[in-house]
N, C-alpha and C positions, 0 to 999 in steps of 0.2 A: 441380481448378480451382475447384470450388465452397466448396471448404473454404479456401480461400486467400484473403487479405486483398486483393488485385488482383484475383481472380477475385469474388470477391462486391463490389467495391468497382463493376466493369464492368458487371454484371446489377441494382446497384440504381441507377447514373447512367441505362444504358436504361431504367429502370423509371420514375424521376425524370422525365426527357426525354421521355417520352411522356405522362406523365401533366401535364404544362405544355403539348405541344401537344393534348392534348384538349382543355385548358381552352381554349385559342386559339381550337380547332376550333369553337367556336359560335357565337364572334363573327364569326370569316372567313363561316362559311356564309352568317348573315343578313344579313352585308355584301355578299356574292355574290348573293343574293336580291333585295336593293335595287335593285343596280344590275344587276340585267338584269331589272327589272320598270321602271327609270327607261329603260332602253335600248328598251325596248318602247312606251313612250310618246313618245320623241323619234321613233323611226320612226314610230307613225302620226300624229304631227302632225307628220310633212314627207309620211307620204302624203294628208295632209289638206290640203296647198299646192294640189296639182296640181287640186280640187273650189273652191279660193278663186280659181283664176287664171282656171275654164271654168266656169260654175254645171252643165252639162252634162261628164258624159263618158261615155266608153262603160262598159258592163257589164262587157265581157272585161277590162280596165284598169281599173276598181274591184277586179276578184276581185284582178286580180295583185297591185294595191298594198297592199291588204289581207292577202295571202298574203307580201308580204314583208317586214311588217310582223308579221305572226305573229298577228293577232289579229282578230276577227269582225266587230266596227264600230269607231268612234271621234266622241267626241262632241264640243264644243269649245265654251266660252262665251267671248264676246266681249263687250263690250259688255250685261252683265246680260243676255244671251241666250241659252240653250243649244242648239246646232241640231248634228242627227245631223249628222254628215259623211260618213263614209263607212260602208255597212252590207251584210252580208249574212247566208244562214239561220243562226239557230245551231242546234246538235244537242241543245240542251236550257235547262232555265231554270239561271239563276245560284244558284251554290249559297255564294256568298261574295263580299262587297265588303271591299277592302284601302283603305284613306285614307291615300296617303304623306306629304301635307301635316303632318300630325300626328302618324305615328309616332315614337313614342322609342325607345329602345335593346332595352328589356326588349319592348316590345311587337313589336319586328321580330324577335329570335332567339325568342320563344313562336311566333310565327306560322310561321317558318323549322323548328321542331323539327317542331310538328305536320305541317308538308307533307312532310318527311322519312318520318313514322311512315306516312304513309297513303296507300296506294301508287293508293286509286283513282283513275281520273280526273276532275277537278271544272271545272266552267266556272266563273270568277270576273269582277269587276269591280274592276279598281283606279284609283284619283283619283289624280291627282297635278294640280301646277303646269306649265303649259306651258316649254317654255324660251325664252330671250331675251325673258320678257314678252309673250308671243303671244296673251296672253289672261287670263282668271282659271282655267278648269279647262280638265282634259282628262279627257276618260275612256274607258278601253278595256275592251269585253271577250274572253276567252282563254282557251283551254286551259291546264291546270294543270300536263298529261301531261309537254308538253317541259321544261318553268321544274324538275321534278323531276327530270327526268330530267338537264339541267345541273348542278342541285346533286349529285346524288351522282357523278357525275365529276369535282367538281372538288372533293368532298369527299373523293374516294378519292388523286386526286394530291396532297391536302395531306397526306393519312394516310401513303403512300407516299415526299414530302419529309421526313416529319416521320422516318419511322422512319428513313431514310436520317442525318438530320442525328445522331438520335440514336445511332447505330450506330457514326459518325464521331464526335463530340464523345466517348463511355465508352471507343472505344478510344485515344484520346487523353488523356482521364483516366488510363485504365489503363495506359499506359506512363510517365505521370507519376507517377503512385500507385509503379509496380516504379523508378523512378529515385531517387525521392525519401525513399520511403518503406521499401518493400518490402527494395529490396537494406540501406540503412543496417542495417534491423534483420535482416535477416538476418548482419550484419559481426559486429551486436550478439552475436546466437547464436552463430558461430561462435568468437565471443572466449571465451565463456563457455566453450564445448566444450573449446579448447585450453587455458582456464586448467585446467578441472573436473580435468585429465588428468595436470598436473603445478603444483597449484597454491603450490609451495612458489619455484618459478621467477618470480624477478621479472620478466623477459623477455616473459611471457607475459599481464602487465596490461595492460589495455585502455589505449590513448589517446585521449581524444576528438578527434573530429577533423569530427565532423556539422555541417553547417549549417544543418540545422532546431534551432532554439532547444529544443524540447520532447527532441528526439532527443541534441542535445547534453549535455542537462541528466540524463537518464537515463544515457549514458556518465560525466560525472562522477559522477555517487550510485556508478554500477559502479566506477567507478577507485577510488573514496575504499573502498569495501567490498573487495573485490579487495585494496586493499594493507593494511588492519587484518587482514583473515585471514589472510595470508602470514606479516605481523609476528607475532601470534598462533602459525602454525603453527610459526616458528622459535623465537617464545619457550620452545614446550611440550616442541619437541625439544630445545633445551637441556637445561629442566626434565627432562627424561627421561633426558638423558645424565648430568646433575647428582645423581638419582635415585641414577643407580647408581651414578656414585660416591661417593656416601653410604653406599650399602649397602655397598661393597667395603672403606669406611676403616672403616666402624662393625664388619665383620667383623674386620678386623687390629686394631682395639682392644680388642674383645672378647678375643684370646685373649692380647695386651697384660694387661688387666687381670685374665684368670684367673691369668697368670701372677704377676700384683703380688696378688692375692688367695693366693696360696700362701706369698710374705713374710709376710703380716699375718698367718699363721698362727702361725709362730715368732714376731712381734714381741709376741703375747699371751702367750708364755710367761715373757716379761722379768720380773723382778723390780721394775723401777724405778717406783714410785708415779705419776709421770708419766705412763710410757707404757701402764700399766696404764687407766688415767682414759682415755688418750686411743685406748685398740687400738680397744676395740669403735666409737667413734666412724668410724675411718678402717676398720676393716673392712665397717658401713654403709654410706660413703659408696664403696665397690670394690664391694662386690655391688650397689648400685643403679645405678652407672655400666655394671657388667654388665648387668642388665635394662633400663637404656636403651636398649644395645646389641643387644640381642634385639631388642628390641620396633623398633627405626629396623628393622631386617629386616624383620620381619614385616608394618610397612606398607610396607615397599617393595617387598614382595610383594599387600599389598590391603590390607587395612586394620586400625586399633588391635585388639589380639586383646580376645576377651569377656572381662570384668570376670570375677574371680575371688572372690564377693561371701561378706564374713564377718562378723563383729562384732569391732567391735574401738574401742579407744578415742579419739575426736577429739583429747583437749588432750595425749598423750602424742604423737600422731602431730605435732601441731603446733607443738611444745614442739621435734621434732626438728630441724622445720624452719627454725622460728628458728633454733636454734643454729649450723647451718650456713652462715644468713644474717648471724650475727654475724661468723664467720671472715671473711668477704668485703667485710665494710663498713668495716673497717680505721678508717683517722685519719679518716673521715666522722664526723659531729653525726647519724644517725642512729638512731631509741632504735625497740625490736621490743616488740611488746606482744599480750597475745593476753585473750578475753575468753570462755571458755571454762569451763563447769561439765565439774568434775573425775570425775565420774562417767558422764560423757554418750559415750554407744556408739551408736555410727551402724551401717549397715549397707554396707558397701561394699568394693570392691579395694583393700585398703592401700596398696600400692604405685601406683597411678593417684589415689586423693585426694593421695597426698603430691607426685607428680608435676604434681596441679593446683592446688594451694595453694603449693607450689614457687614455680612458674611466675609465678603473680600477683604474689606478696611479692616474688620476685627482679625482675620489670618494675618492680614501682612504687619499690623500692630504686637500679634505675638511672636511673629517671627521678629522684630525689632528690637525688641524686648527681652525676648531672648537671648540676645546678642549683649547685652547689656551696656550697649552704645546708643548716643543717638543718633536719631534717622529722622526719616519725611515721609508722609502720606497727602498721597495729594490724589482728589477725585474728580476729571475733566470730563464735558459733556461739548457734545455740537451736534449740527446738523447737516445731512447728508440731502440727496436728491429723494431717496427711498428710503432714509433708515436714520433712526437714532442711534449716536453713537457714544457709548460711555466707558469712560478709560478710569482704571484704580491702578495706580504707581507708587512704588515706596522703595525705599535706597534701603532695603535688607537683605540679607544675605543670599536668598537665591530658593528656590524648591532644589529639593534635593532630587538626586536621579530617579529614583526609584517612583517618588511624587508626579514627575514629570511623565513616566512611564502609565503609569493606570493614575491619571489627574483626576478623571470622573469617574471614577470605581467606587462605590462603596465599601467600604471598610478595606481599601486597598491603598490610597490616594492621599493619604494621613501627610498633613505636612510637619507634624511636630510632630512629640514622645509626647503618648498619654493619647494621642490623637485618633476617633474612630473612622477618618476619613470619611465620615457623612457628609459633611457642609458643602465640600464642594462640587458632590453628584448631585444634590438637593439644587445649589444655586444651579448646577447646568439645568436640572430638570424645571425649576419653574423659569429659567430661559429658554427652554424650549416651548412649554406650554404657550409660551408670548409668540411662536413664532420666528425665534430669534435665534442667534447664536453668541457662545461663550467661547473664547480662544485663550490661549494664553500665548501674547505676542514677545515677551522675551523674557528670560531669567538667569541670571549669571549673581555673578559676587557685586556687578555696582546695581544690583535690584531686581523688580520681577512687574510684570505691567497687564493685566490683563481688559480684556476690552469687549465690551457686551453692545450686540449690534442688536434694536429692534427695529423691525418692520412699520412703517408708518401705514402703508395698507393691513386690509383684516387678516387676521388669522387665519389661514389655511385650517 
């Protein structure tokens, strides 16, 4: 109960609710003081009549008018006169005059507090104004015992209404609170629970349906979340089925191409000057279509295998890849260009630099192409104090926003139509596995330039 939103919302409205009738409680009190000190003075100026009608009366009939009047004598000026009216012993001297002509607010509830705290008995004097104009003063004096004894009875039954009222108003809150509140979100929670359980189930989103505005507006945020992660959890399960059949066809191509790698073996026997020139070309391009093939396995089991790191030559490796690029750029205005000191030995997995310099030169070739203009592809290498540095540049139109936004996203980063945006999370990641990094230094409408820095120390 106490840990619940209804249950502590009930115990701080009582808490509230009394703490407002205390504050009331001081003012009632020494409103309740007033007037039964003003009640006390109309009674002895009407027992004060019955001494204006007879200048004599008896003693036994003074005591009683006195006694039912509540008070010891009564004084009364009339006429810039003050004459006792009616009197008898008191039990002691006055230990306090009250002036209600000129009490104010703060002055009655201080005087009220103090007679509360102080339980003795005190004989006091208090003035006031006659009623009906009876006079200019009156004044009585009395015991304090009963006037105290009043207030805390009718302080107790305010204390008593008050907790009453509040007892009834928090539990009326608190069924408002579990109506309005409590149960919506609990509907909240239990949507949550049924989605959490089979969240792939459109079925199972939430509908707003609240009419607290705040509570509303919370079920939509939920519905809008709710149904991107479902979209998401079906996009991944494709991706995952999609996965494997990549891995299944990249297997039957594989032994596809071991098989057509066993041709190329006799076609390098050929005599013919042609196909001489062109075996070990087309034997290349079989054994690296095989290790594509590998390697799509092995990330589709976790991920790019470690770099197999050696020395070996940049502008030979680059020099291939052109070539390769020429085949494919056919009746295109396309010119390949590479800017490369012929000596210069990097250190790295051959087959991964060539699959990443590939990759580039072949995007920016289709994006050129595209365009159905020509352009330039040019592929520059140098060196640094710490680092290999390799630049691919081509005067094509530009990546698009969206490209440039998730660049190494998988299947998000597409730079053409038709495109699965693989190629270039793949080349970031076997630039990474180097140790290195992949940026893309600029892309606009006069072309796009990206630049692959490796580490000339080991591999982290």
């Amino acid at each position: 109960m106490l840990n619940s939103l209804s249950g502590r919302f009930l115990i701080l409205t009582t808490v509230f609710v009394m703490l407002a009738e205390v504050l009331i409680f001081v003012p009632s009190v020494a409103r309740y003081r007033e007037d039964y000190l003003i009640d006390r003075l109309e009674r002895a100026q009407i027992a004060s009549l019955a001494l204006l009608a007879d200048d004599m009366i008896d003693p036994d009939l003074e005591r009683e008018l006195l006694a039912n009047a509540g008070v010891y004598n009564v004084a009364l000026q009339r006429n810039a006169t003050r004459e006792l009216m009616l009197s008898s012993p008191m039990p002691g001297p006055v230990s306090k005059t009250y002036d209600l002509r000129e009490a104010g607010p703060v002055v009655l509830m201080r005087d009220a507090i103090l007679r509360l705290v102080d339980p003795a008995p005190r004989l006091i004097r208090v003035l006031g104004y006659p009623s009906r104009e009876a006079g200019q003063l009156i004044e009585v004096t009395m015991d304090s015992a009963p006037l105290r004894h009043a207030m805390l009875e009718y302080g107790l039954r305010i204390l008593a209404l008050s907790a009453v009222i509040s007892v009834i108003t928090a539990l009326l809150l608190f069924l408002a609170v579990r109506r309005l509140l409590v149960k919506p979100i609990k509907r909240v929670v239990g949507h949550m629970q049924r989605y959490a359980e089979a969240p792939e189930d459109a079925r199972r989103i939430i509908r707003p349906s609240a009419g607290v505005r705040e509570l509303r507006e919370a079920e939509e945020a939920l519905q809008s979340l709710q149904t991107q992660l479902s979209a998401s959890l079906r996009q991944k399960e494709r991706l995952a089925q999609l996965g494997g059949a990549v891995a299944r066809v990249s297997h039957d191509l594989r032994n596809i191409l071991t098989s057509a790698q066993l041709f190329t073996d006799r076609i390098e026997m050929s005599e013919d000057p042609s196909v001489k020139r062109m075996a070990p070309k087309l034997v290349g391009s079989i054994a690296r279509a095989v290790s594509l093939c590998e390697n799509t396995l092995a990330f589709g089991k976790a991920e790019e295998p470690s770099p197999v790191l050696t020395q070996f030559n940049l502008a030979e490796l680059v020099n291939e890849v052109l070539e390769a690029e020429r085949l494919a750029i056919g009746e295109y205005e396309v010119s390949l260009s590479e800017d490369i000191p012929g000596t210069m030995q990097i250190r790295g997995d051959p087959e991964q630099i060539y699959r990443v310099v590939s990759n580039l030169v072949r995007n920016a070739r289709q994006a050129i192409t595209g365009t159905g203009q020509e352009g330039e592809i040019s592929v520059a290498a140098r060196e640094e104090d710490d680092a290999w540095i390799i630049e691919v540049t081509d005067t094509g139109p530009g990546l698009p926003k969206k490209a440039r936004e998730h660049l190494f996203q998988p299947f998000q980063g597409g730079v053409r139509k038709g495109g699965a945006g693989l190629g270039l999370a793949i080349v970031a990641e076997l630039v990474r596995n180097h140790g290195g990094t992949l940026r893309l230094v600029r892309s606009g409408a006069d072309g796009t330039c990206f630049e692959i820095r490796l580490p000339m120390g080991d591999v982290g």
